[in-house]
Each structure stands twice: as C-alpha cells, then as structure tokens.
C-alpha positions as CSV (number, residue, x, y, z in Angstrom):
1,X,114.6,78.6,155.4
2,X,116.8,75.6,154.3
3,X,120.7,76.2,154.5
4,X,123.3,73.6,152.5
5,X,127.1,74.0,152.7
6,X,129.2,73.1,149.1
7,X,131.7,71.1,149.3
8,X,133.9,73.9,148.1
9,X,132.8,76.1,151.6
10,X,130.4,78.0,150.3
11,X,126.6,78.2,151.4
12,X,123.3,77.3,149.9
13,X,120.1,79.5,151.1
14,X,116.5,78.6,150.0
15,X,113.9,80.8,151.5
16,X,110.0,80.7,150.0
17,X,109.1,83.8,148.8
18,X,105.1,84.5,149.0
19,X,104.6,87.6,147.8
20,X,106.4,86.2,144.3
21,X,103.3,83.0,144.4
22,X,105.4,80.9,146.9
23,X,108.2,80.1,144.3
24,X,112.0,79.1,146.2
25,X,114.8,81.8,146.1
26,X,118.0,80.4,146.2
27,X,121.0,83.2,148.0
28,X,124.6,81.4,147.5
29,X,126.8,83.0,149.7
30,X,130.7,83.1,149.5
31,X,133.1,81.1,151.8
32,X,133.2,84.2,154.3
33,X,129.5,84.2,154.6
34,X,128.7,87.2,154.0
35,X,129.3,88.1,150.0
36,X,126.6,87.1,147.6
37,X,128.0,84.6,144.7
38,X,124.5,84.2,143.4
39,X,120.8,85.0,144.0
40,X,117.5,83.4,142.0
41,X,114.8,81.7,141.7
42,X,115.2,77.9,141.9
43,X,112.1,76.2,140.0
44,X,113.8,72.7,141.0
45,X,113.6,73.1,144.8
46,X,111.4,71.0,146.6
47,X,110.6,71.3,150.5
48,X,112.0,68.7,152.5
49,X,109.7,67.7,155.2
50,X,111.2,67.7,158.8
C-alpha cells in the first residue's frame, strides 16, 4: 500500500487489488482521516519501486 498526503491535508491511498486482475484502487480520505472523499480505480497508477 502506497499513502500520499495533499497539500490541502488530505490523504492519498493506493492499494493493488488482485481479485479485480491487479488493477490500483485509489481511497482519498478527508483531513480527519477517517471520512472517505473518494474511492476508485486509478488506471494511471504506477508502482514505485522501493
């Protein structure tokens, strides 16, 4: 799972989802954390090696 915090505070989950052929879902979270904004799947993600 990759994690990004906006500049406007809030947060930026990608987690690769294998039972939907290993495509990226992308979770934005509000500033408090905890209340979904947003939820798909991101066909422009690419892993970052680390």
């Amino acid at each position: 799972m990759q994690t990004q915090i906006q500049d406007d505070g809030r947060v930026r989950f990608w987690s690769k989802i294998e039972e939907r052929d290993g495509k990226y879902l992308r979770v934005v979270l509000l500033e408090d954390g905890e209340t979904v904004h947003n939820a798909f799947f991101d066909r422009s993600f690419k892993e970052v090696e680390q």
